[in-house]
C-alpha positions as CSV (number, residue, x, y, z in Angstrom):
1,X,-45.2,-30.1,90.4
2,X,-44.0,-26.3,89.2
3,X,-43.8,-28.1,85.6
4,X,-47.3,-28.8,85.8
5,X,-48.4,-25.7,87.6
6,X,-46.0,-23.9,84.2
7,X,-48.2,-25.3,81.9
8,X,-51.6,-24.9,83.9
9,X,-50.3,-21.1,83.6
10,X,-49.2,-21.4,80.4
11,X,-52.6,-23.4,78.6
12,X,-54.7,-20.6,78.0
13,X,-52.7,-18.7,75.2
14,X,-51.6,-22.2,74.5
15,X,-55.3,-23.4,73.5
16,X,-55.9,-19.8,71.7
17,X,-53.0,-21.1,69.2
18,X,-54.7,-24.3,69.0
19,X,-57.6,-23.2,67.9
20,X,-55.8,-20.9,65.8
21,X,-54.8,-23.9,63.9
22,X,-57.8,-25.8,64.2
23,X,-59.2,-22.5,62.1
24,X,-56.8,-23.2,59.7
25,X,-57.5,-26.3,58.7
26,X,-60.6,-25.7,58.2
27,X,-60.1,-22.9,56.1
28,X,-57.5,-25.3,53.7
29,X,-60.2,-27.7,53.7
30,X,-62.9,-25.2,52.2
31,X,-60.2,-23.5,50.0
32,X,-58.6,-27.4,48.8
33,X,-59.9,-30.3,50.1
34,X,-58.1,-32.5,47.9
35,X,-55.2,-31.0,48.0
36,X,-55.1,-30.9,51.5
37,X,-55.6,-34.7,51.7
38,X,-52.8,-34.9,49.4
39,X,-50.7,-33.3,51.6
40,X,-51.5,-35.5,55.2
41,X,-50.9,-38.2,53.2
42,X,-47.9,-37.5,51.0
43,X,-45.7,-39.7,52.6
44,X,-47.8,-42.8,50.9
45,X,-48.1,-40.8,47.7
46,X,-45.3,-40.0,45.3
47,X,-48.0,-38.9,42.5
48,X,-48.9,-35.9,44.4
49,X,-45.5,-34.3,44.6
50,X,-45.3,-34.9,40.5
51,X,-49.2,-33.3,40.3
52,X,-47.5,-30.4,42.5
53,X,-44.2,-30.1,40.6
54,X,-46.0,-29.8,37.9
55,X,-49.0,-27.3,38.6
56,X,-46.6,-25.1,40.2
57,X,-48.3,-23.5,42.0
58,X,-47.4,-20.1,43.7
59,X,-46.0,-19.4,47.0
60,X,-48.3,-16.7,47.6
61,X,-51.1,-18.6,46.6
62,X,-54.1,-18.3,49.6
63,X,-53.9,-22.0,50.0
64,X,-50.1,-22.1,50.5
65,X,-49.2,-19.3,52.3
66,X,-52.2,-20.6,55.7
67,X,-50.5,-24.4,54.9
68,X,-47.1,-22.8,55.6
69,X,-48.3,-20.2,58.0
70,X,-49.9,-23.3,59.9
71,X,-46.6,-25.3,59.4
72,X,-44.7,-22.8,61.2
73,X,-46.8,-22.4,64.2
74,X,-47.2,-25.7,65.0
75,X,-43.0,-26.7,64.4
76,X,-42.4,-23.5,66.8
77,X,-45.0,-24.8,69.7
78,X,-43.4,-27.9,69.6
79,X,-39.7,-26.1,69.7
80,X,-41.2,-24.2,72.3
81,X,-42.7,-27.0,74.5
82,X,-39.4,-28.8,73.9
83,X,-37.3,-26.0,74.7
84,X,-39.2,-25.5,78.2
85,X,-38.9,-29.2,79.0
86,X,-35.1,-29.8,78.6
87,X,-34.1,-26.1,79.6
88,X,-34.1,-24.4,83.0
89,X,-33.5,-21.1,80.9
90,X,-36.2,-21.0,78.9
91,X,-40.1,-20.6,80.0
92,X,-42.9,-21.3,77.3
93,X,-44.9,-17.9,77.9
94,X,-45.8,-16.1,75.1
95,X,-43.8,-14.0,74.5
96,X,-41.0,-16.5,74.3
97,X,-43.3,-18.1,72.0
98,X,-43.2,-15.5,69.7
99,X,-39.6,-15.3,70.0
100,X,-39.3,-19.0,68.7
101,X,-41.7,-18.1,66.2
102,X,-40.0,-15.4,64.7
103,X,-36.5,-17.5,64.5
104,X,-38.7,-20.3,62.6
105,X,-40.7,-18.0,60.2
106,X,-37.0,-15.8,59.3
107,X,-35.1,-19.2,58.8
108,X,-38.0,-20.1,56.6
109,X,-38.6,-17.2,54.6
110,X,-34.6,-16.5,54.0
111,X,-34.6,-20.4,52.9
112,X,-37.2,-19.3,49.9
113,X,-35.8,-16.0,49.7
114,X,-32.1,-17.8,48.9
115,X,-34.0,-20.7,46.5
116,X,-35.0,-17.9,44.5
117,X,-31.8,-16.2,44.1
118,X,-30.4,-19.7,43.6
119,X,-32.7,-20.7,40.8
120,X,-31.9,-17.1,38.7
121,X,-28.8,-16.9,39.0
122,X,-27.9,-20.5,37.9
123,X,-30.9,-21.4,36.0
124,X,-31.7,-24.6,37.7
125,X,-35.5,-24.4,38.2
126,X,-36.7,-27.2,35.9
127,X,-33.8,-29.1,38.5
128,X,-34.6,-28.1,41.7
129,X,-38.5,-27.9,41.5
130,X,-39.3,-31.6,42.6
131,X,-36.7,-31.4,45.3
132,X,-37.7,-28.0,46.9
133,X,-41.1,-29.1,46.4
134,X,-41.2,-32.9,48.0
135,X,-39.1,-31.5,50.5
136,X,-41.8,-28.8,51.6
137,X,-44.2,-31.4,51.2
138,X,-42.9,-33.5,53.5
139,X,-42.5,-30.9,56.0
140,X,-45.8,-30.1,56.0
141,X,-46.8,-33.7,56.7
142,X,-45.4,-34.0,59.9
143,X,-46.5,-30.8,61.1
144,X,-50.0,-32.4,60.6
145,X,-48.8,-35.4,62.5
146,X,-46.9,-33.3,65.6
147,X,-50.1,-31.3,65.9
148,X,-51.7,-34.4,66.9
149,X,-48.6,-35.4,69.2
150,X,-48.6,-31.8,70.8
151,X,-52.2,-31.8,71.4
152,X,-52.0,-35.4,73.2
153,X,-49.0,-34.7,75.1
154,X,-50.5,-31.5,76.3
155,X,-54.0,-32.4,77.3
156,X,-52.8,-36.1,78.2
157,X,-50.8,-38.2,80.4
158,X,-48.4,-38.5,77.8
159,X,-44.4,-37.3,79.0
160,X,-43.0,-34.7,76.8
161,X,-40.3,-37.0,75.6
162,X,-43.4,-38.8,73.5
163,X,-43.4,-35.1,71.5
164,X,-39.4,-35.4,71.8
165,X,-39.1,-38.8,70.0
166,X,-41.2,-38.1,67.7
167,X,-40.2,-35.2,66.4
168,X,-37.0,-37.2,65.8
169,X,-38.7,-39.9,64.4
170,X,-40.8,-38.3,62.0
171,X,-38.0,-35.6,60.8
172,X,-35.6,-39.1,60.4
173,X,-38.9,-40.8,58.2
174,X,-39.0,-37.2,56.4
175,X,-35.0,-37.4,55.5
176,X,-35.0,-40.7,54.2
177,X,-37.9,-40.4,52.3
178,X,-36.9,-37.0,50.4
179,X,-34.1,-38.7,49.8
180,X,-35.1,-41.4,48.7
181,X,-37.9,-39.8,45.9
182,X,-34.9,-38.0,44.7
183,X,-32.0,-40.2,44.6
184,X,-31.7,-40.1,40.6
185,X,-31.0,-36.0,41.1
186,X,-29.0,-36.4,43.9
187,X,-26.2,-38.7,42.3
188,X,-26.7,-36.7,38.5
189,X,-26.4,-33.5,39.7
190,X,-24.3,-33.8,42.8
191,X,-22.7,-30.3,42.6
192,X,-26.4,-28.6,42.2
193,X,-27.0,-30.7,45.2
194,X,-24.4,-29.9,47.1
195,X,-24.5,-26.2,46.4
196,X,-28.4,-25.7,47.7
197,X,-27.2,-27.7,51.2
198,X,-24.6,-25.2,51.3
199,X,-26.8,-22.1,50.0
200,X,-30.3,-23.4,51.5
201,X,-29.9,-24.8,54.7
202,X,-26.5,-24.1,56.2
203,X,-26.3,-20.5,55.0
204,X,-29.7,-19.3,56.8
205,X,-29.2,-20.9,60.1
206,X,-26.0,-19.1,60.0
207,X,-27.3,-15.9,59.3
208,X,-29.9,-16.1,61.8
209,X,-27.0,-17.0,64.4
210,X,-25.1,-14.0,63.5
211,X,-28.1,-11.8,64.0
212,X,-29.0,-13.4,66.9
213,X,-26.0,-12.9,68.6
């Protein structure tokens, strides 16, 4: 009962982020519709990560920066929601919501911020490209997909471990797929590899821990 009285409280910033995204969408569908498309449905399309890789295109390109803005809402509501369900500590209100948010969009940015550095100093662009950018790719397709899920379990009579499960599942589909487009790199260049797990993932998490505490 106060669970569901927390998120009766809780709904109406909750739907102003919603809508939020809903906004966003349809802004990336007037700015690319096609390349939006590509993106929900990456995970069925390896030609559109090699159409990507190869364009290029920038970071801080309109179109990118709402699909990663979007991204990075929607993976810290569902941190947020998850965080509120499995934790007597923690209270999805907004301003805890930002607080997630801000964790999520510094690990992000320090992850690019990092790549960069990494690509200069060693010269390992032409490398690294497909795998930075199927990897992104494929984060952006589940975000699509937990939208959905977050919406559902929200507004339905779905439990919150439907969001929990899959969120594992589709992070679990997203490893073995990147993985799996870029097994040939992988095995060739297995110190490269090794070096951006090290610089890329493990290396901003830790700095964010270390500020955080």
């Amino acid at each position: 009962m106060q669970a569901l009285e927390k998120i009766v409280i809780n709904r109406n910033w909750i739907t102003l982020i919603i809508l939020l995204l809903l906004i966003l969408i349809v802004l990336l569908k007037s700015l690319n519709k096609e390349r939006l498309k590509g993106f929900v449905f990456v995970l069925f399309n390896k030609n559109f990560i090699t159409t990507e890789a190869d364009d290029n295109p920038s970071f801080f390109n309109g179109f990118n920066l709402l699909l990663f803005l979007f991204s990075t809402i929607t993976l810290s509501l569902t941190i947020s929601f998850l965080l509120d369900t499995k934790s007597y500590l923690f209270d999805t209100t907004f301003s805890s919501f930002l607080i997630v948010f801000t964790i999520v969009l510094s690990y992000f940015l320090l992850k690019k911020f990092l790549e960069f550095l990494l690509v200069r100093l060693f010269l390992i662009q032409k490398q690294l490209l497909f795998y930075t950018i199927s990897k992104t790719s494929y984060l952006y397709t589940i975000s699509f997909v937990l939208f959905i899920v977050y919406i559902l379990t929200l507004y339905s009579a779905l439990k919150a471990s439907v969001l929990l499960y899959s969120t594992l599942f589709l992070l679990v589909i997203r490893f073995i797929a990147h993985i799996a487009i870029n097994k040939k790199l992988i095995f060739s260049k297995l110190f490269y590899f090794i070096l951006y797990i090290c610089a890329l993932e493990i290396a901003p998490l830790f700095l964010l821990f270390k500020l955080i505490l």
